[in-house]
C-alpha positions in Angstrom: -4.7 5.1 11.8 -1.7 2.8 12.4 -2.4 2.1 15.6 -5.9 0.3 14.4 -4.4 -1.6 11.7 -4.2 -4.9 13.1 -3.5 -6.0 9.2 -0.9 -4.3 8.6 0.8 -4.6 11.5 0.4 -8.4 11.7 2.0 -8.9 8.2 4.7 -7.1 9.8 4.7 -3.6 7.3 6.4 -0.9 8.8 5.8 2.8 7.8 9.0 4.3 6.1 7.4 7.8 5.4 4.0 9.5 5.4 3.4 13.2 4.0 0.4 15.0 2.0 -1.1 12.8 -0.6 2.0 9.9 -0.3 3.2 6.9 1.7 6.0 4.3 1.8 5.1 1.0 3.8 8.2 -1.4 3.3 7.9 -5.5 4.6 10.0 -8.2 4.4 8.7 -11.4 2.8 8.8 -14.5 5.5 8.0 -17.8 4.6 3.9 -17.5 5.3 3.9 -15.8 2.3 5.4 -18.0 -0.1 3.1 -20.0 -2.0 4.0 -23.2 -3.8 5.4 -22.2 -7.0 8.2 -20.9 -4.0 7.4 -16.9 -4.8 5.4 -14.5 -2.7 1.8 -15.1 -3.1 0.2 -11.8 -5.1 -1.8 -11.2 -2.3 0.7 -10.1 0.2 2.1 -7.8 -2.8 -1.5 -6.5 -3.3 -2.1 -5.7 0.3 1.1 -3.9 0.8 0.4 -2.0 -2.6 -3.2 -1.4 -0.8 -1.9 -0.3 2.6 0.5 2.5 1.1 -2.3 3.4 -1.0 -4.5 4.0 2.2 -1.7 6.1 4.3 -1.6 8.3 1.1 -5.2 8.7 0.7 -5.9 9.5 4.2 -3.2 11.6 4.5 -5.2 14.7 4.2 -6.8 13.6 7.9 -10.5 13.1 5.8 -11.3 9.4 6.0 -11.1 7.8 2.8 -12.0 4.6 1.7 -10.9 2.5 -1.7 -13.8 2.4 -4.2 -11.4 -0.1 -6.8 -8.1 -0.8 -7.1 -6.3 -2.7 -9.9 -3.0 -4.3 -9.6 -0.2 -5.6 -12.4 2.3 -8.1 -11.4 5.4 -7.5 -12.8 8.2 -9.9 -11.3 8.1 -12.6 -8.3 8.7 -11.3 -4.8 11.0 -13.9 -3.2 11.3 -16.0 0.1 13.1 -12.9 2.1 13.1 -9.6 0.3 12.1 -6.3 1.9 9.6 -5.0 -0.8 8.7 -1.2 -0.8 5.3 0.3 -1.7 5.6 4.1 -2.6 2.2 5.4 -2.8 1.7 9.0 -4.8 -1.3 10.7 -5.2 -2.5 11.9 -8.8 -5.8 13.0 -8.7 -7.9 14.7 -5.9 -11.0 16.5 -6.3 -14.3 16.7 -4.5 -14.4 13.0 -2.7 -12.5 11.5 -5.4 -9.0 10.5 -5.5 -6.1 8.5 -7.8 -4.0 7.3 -6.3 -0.7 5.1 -8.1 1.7 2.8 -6.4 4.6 1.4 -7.6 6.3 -1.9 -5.2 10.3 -2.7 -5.4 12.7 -4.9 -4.3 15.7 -4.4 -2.9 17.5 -3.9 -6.2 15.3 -1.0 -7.1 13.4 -3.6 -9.7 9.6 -2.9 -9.8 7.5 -5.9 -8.8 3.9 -4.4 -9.0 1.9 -1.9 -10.1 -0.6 -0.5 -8.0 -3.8 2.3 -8.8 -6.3 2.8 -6.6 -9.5 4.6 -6.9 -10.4 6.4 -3.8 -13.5 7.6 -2.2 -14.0 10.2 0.8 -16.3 9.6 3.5 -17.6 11.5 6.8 -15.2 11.8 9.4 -11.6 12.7 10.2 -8.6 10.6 11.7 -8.1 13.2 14.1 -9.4 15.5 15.9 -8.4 19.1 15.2 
């Protein structure tokens, strides 16, 4: 799945850890993302929130798609901080899925809160 996600990649997120139902995706903020109050734009933080979310959820090698996602921002993001997203799973049955990710600076401070709903789909990731 990495390999296909141009997105990701070209905000320059790098995976930190993938297992069964989680993910951390970490990125550094660079000065595209700064808007003109001089703090990360939410929608970096949301799309590092949502790429976490989508390691986690397809973790399980069944594609799986977001069905809604709601995000709370907490603190600014600043001009150079590596931000963490730590994606955990909390619900998975049938084709449905919770999923909850929290994003932090460098300090440990949270800066969003992330939950995404989560829908499987046909197909796998890979082929076993």
């Amino acid at each position: 799945m990495w390999g296909e996600d141009k997105a990701s990649q070209g905000l320059g997120m790098e995976i930190v850890e993938v297992g069964p139902g989680k993910a951390t995706i970490a990125m550094t903020i660079d000065e595209r993302m700064v808007n003109g109050h001089g703090i990360c734009h939410g929608g970096y933080i949301f799309t590092l929130a949502d790429s976490a979310f989508a390691f986690a959820c397809n973790s399980w090698n069944q594609s799986t798609v977001a069905s809604h996602c709601a995000v709370s921002f907490l603190r600014p993001a600043r001009l150079g901080e590596r931000l963490t997203a730590t994606a955990v799973e909390r619900y998975r049955e049938g084709r449905s899925g919770i999923t909850d990710v929290t994003v932090s600076n460098e300090t440990g401070e949270t800066v969003a809160e992330f939950r995404g709903n989560s829908r499987t789909i046909a197909g796998t990731l890979v082929d076993v």
